[in-house]
KOLLUM-886318 format. One record per atom (N, C-alpha, C): residue in one letter; atom name; x, y, z. Coordinates in nm, 3 decimals, padded with zeros to 5 digits, m for minus. Layout:
N
[pt a CA [X Y Z]]
...
***
This chain:
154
[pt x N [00.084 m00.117 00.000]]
[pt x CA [00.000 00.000 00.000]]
[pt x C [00.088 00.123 00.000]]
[pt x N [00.031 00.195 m00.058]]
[pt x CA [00.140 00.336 m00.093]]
[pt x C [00.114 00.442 00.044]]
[pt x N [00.255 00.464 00.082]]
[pt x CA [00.290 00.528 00.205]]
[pt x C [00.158 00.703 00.215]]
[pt x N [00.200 00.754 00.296]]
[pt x CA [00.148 00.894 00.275]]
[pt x C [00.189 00.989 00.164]]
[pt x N [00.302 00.955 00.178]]
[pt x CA [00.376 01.027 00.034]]
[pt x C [00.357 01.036 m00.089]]
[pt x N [00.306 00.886 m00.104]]
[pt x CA [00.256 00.869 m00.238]]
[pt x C [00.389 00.782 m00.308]]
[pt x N [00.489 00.761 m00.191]]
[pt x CA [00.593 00.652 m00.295]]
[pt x C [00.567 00.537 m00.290]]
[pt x N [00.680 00.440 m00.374]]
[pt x CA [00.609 00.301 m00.310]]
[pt x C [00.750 00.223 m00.255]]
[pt x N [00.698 00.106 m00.200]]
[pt x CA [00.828 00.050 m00.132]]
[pt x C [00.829 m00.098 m00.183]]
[pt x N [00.964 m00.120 m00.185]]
[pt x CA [00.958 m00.255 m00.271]]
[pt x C [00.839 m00.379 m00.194]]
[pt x N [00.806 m00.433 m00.318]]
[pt x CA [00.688 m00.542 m00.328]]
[pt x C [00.576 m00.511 m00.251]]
[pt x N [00.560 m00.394 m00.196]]
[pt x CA [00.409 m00.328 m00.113]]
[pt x C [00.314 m00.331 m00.221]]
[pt x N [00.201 m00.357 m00.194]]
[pt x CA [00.086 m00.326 m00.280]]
[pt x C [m00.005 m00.229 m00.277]]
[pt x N [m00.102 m00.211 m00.415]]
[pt x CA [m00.147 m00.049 m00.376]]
[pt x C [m00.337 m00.137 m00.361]]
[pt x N [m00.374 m00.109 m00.268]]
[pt x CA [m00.478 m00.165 m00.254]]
[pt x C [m00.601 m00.133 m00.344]]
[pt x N [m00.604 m00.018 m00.379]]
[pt x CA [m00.693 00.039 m00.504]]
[pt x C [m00.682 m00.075 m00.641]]
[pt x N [m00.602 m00.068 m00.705]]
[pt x CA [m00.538 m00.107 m00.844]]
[pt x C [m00.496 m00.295 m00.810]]
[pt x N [m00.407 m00.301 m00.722]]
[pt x CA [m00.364 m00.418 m00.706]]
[pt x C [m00.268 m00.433 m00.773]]
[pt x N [m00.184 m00.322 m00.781]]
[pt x CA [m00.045 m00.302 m00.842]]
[pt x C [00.057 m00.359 m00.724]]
[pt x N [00.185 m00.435 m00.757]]
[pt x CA [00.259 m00.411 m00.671]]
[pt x C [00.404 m00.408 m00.762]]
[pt x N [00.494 m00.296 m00.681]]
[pt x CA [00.635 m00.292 m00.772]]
[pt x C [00.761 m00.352 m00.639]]
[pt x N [00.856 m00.339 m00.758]]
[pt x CA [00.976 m00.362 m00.691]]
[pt x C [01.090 m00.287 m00.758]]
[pt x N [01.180 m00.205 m00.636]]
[pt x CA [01.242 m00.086 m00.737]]
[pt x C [01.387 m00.138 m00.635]]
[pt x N [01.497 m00.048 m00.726]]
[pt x CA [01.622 m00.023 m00.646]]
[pt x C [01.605 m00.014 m00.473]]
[pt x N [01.697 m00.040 m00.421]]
[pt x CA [01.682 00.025 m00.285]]
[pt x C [01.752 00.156 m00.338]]
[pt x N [01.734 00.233 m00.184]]
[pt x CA [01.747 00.389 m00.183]]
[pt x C [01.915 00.382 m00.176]]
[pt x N [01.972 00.336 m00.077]]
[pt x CA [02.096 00.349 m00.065]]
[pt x C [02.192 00.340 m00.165]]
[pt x N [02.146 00.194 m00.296]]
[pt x CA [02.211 00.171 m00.395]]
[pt x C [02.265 00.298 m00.438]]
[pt x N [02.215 00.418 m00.521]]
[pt x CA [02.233 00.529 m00.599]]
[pt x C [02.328 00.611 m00.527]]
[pt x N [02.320 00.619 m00.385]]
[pt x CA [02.421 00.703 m00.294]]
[pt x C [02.551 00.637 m00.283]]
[pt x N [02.593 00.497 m00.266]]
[pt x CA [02.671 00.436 m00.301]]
[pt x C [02.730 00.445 m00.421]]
[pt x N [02.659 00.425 m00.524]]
[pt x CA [02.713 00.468 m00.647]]
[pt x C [02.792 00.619 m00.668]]
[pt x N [02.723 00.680 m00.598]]
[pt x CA [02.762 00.861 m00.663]]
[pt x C [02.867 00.839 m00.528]]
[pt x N [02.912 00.785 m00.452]]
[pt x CA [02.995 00.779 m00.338]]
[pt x C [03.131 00.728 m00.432]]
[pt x N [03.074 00.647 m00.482]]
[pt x CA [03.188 00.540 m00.591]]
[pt x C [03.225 00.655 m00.691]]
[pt x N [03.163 00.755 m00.760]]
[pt x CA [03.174 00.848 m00.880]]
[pt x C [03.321 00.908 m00.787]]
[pt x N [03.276 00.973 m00.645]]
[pt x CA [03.339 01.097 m00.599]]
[pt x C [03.512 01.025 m00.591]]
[pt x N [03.502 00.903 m00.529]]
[pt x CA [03.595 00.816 m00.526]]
[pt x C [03.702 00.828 m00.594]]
[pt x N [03.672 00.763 m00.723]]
[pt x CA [03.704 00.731 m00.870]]
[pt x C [03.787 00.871 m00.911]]
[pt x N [03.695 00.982 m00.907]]
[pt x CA [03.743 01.097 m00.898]]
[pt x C [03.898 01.163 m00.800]]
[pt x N [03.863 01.143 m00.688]]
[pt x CA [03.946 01.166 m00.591]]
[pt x C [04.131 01.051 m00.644]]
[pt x N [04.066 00.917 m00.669]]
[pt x CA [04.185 00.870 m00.665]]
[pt x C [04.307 00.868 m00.773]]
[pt x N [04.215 00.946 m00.909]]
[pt x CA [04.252 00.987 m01.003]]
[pt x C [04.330 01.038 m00.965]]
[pt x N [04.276 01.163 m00.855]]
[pt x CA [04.387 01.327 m00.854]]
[pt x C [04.500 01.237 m00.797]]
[pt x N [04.446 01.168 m00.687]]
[pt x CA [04.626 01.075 m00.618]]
[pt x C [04.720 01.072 m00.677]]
[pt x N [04.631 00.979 m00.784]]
[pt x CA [04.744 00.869 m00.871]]
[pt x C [04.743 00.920 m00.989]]
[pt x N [04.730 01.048 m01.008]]
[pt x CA [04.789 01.066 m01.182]]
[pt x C [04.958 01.119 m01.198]]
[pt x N [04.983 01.193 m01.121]]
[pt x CA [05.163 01.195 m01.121]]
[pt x C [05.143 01.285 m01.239]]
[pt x N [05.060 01.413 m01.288]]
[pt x CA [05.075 01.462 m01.409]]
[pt x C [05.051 01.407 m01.490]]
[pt x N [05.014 01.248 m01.517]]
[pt x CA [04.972 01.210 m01.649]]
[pt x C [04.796 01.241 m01.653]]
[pt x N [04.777 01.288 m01.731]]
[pt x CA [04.645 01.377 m01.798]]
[pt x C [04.548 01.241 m01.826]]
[pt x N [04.605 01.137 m01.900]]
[pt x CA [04.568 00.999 m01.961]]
[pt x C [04.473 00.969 m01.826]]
[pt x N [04.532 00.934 m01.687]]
[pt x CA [04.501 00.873 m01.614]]
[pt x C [04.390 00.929 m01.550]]
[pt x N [04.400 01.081 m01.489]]
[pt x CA [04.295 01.139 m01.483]]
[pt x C [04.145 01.121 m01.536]]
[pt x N [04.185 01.192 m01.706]]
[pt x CA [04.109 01.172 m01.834]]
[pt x C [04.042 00.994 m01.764]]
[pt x N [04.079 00.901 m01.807]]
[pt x CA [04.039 00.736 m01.728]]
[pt x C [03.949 00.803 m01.615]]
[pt x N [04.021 00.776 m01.534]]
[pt x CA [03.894 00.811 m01.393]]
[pt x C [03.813 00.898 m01.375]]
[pt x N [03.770 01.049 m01.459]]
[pt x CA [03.681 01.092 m01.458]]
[pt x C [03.603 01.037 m01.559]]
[pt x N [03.632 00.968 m01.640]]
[pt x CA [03.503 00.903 m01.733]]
[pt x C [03.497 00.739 m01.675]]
[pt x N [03.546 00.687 m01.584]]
[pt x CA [03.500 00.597 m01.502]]
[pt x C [03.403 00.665 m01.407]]
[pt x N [03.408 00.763 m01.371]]
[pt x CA [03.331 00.848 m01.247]]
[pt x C [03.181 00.901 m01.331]]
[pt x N [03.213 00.945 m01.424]]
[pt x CA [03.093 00.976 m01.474]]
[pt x C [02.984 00.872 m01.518]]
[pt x N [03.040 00.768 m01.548]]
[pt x CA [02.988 00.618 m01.634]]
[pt x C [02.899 00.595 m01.458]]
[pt x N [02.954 00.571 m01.398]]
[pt x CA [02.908 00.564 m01.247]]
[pt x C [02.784 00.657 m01.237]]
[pt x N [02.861 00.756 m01.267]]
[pt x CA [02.764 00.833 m01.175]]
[pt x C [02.611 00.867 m01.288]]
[pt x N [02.630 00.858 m01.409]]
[pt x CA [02.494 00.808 m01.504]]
[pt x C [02.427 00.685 m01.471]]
[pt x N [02.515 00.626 m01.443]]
[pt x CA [02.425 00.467 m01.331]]
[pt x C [02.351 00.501 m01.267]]
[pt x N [02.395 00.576 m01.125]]
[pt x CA [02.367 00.639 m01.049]]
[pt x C [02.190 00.701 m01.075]]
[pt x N [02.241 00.818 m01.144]]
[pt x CA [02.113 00.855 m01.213]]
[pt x C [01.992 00.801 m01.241]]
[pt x N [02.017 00.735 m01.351]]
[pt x CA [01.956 00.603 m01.393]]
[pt x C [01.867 00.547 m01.235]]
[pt x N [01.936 00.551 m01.145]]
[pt x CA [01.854 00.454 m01.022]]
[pt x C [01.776 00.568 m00.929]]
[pt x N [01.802 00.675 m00.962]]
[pt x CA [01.714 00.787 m00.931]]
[pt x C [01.601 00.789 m01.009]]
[pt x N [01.621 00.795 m01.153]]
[pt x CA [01.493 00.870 m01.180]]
[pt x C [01.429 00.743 m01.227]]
[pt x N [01.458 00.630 m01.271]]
[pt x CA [01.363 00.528 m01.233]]
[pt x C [01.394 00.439 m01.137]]
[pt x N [01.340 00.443 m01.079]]
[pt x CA [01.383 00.349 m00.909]]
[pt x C [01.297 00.231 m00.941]]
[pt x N [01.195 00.195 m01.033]]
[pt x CA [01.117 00.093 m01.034]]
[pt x C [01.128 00.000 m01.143]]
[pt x N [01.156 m00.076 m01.084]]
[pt x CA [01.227 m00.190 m01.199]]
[pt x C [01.119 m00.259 m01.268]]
[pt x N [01.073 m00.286 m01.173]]
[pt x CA [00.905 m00.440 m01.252]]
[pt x C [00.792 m00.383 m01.157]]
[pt x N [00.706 m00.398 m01.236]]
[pt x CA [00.572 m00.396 m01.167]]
[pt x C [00.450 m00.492 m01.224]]
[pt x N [00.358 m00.509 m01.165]]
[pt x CA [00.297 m00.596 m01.163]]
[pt x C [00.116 m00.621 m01.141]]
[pt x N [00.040 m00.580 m01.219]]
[pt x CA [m00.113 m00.570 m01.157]]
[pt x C [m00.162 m00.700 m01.227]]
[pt x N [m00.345 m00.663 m01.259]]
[pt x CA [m00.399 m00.742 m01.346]]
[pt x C [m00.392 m00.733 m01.502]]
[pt x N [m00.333 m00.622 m01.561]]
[pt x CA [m00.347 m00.613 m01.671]]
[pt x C [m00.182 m00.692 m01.704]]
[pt x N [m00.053 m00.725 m01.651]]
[pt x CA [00.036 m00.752 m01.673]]
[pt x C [00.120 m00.699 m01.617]]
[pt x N [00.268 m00.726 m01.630]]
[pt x CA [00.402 m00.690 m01.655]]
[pt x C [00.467 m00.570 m01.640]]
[pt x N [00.476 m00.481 m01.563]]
[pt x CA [00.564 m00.345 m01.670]]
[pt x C [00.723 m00.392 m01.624]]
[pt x N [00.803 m00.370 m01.712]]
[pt x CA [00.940 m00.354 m01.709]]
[pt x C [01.017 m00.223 m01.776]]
[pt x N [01.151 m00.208 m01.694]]
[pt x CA [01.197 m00.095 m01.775]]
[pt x C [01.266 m00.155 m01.891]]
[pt x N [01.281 m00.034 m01.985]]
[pt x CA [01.347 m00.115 m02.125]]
[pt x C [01.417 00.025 m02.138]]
[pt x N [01.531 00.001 m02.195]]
[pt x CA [01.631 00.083 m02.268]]
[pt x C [01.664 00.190 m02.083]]
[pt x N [01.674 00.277 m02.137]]
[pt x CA [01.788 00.366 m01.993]]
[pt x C [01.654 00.427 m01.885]]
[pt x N [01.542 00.464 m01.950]]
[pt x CA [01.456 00.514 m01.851]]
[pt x C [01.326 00.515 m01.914]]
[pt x N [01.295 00.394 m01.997]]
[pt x CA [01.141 00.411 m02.071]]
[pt x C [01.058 00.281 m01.947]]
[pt x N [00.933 00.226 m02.014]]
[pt x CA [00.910 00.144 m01.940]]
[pt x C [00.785 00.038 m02.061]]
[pt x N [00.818 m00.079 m02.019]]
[pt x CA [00.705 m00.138 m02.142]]
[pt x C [00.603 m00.233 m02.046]]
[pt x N [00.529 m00.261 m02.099]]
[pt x CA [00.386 m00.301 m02.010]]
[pt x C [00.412 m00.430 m02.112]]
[pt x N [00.385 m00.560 m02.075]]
[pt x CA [00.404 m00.732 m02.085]]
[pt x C [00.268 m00.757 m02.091]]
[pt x N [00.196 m00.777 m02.167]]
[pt x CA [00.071 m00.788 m02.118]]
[pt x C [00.101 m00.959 m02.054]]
[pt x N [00.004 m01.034 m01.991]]
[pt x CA [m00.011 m01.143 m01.957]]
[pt x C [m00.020 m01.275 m02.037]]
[pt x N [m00.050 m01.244 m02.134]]
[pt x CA [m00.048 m01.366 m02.249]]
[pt x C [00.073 m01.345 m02.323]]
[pt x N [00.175 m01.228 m02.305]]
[pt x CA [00.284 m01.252 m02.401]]
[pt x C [00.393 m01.281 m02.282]]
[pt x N [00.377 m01.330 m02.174]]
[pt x CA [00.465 m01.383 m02.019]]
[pt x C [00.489 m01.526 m02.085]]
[pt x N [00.587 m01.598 m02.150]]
[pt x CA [00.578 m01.741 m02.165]]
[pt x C [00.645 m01.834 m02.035]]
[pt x N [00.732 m01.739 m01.952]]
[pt x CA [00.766 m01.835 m01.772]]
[pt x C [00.856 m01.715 m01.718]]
[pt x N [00.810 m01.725 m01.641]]
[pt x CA [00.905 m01.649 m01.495]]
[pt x C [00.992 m01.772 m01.453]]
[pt x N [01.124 m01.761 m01.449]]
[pt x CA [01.215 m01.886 m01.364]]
[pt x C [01.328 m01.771 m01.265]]
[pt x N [01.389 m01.811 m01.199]]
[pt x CA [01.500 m01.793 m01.146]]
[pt x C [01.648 m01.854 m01.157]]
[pt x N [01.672 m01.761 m01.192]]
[pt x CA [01.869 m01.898 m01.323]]
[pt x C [01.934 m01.872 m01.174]]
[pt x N [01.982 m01.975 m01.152]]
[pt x CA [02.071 m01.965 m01.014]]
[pt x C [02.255 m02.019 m01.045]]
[pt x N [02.340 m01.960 m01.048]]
[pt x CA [02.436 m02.006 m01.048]]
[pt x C [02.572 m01.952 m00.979]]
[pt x N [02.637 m02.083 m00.908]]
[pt x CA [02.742 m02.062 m00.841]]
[pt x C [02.899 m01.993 m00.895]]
[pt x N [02.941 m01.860 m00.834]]
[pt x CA [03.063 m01.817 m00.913]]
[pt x C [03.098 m01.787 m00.773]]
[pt x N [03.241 m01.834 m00.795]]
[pt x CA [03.355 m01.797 m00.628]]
[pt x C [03.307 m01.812 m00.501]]
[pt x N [03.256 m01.923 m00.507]]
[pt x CA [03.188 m01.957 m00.353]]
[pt x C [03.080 m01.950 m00.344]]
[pt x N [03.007 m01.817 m00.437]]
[pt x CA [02.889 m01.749 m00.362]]
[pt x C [02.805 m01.793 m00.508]]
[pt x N [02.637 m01.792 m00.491]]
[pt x CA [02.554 m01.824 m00.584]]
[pt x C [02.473 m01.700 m00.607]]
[pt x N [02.488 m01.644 m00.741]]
[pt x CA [02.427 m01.517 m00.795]]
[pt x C [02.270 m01.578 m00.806]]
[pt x N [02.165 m01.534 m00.814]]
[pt x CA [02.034 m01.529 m00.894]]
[pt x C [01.961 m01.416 m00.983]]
[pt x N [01.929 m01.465 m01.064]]
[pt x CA [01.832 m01.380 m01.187]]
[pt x C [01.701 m01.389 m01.178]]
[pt x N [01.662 m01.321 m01.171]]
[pt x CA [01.468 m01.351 m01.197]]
[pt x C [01.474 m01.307 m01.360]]
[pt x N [01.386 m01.411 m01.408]]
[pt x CA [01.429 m01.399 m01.612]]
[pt x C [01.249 m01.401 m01.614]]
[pt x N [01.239 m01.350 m01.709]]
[pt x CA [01.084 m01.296 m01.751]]
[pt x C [01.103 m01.306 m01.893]]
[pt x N [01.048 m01.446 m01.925]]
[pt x CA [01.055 m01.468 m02.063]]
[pt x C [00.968 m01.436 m02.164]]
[pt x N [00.958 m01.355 m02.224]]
[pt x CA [00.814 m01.291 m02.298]]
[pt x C [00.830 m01.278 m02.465]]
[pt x N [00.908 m01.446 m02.461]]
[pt x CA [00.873 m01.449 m02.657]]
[pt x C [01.016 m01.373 m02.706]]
[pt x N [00.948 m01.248 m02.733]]
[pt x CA [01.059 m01.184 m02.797]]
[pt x C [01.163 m01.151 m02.711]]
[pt x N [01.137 m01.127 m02.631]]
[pt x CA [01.244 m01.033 m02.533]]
[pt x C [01.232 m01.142 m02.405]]
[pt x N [01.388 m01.144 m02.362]]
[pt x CA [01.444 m01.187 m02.210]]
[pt x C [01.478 m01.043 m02.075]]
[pt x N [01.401 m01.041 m02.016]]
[pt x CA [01.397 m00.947 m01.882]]
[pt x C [01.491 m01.017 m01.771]]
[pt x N [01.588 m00.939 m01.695]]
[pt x CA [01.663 m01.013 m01.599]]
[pt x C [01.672 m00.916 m01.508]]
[pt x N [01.652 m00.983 m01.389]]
[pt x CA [01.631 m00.821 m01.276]]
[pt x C [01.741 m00.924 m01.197]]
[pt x N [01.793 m00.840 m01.130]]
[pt x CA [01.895 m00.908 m00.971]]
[pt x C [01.841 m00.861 m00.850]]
[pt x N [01.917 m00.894 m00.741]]
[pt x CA [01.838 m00.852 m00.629]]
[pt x C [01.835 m00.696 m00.618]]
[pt x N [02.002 m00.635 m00.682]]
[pt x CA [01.978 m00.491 m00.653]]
[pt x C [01.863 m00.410 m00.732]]
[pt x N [01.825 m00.463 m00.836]]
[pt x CA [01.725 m00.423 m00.937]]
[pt x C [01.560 m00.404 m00.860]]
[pt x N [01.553 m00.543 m00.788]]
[pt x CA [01.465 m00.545 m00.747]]
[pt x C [01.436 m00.514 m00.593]]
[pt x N [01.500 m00.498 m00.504]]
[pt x CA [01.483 m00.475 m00.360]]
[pt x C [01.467 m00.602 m00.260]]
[pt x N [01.435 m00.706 m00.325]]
[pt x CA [01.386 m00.832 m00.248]]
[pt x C [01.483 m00.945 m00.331]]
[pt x N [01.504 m01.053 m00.303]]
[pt x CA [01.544 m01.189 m00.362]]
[pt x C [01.477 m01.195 m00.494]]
[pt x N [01.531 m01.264 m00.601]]
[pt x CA [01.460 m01.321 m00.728]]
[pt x C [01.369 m01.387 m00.682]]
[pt x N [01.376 m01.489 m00.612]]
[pt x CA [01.279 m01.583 m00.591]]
[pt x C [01.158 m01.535 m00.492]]
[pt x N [01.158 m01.457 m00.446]]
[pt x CA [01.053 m01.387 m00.374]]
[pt x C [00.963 m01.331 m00.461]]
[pt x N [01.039 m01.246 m00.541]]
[pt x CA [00.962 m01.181 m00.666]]
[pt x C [00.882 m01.268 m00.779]]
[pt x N [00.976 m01.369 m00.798]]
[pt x CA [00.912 m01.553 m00.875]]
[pt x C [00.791 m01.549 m00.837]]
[pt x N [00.779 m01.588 m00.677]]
[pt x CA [00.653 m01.649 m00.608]]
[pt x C [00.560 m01.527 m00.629]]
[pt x N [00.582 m01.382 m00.608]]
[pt x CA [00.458 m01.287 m00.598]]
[pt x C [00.412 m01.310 m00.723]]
[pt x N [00.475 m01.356 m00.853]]
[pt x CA [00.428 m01.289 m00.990]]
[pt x C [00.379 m01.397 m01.037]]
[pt x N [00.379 m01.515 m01.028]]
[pt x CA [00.345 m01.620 m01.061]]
[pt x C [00.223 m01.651 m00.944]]
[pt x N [00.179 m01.585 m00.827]]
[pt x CA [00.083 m01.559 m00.740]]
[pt x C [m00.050 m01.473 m00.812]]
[pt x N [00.064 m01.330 m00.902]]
[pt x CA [m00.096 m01.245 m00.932]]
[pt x C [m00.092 m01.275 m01.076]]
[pt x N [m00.034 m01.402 m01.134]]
[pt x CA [m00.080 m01.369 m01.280]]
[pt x C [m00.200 m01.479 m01.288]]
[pt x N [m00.339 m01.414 m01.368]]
[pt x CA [m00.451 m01.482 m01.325]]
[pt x C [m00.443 m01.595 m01.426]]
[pt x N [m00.557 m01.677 m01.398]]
[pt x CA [m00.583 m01.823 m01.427]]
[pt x C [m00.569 m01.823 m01.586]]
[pt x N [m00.533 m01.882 m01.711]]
[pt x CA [m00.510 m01.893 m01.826]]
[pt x C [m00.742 m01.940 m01.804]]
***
């Protein structure tokens, strides 16, 4: 249910509509622009007068910090009612899935360096959707179970 504010918080539902989303967390984007200032800073350290190196780390800092951005002005990754799907597509648009073009929601799970990454994959025919946990605010598989919960009966 949407706060007083009118924002929403990952996987809350809006009781009107029966929408529910899942967006970045908040902290992600501050981290990031923390990482930009960084990048920046260690440039000035370590350039010794070479211009090259600088030049490198402020366009590592900026690449960052358009990430960054990016998780500001759309914070909402997937959403989810009765009419279908929305996902973001390209840097800040958003496309609506209707329900009959969903062919499986899975979760790809695989082990790299000890630790096991997960994907939530939203297979819709033409196009493959892949959210991670930072994408989404909650586990893949949490998000699995809600969406495969509100997508209605074939």
């Amino acid at each position: 249910m949407p706060e007083s504010d009118g924002r929403w918080h990952a996987g809350r539902v809006d009781e009107i509509t029966g929408a529910r989303q899942w967006r970045v967390p908040s902290s992600l984007p501050a981290a990031k622009l923390a990482g930009a200032v960084l990048l920046v800073a260690l440039g000035l350290l370590f350039a010794d007068g070479d211009p090259v190196r600088l030049v490198v780390a402020v366009l590592a800092a900026v690449t960052v910090a358009v990430w960054a951005v990016r998780d500001l002005v759309v914070p909402v990754r997937l959403a989810v009612d009765p009419a279908g799907l929305t996902v973001i597509h390209g840097f800040a648009g958003r496309r609506l899935l209707p329900w009959s073009t969903v062919e499986a929601i899975t979760v790809d799970r695989r082990p790299r360096l000890g630790l096991t990454s997960e994907t939530l994959e939203i297979d819709a025919g033409n196009s493959l959707h892949l959210f991670g946990r930072y994408d989404l605010g909650a586990t893949p598989e949490e998000v699995a179970v809600a969406l495969r919960a509100a997508r209605p009966n074939p």
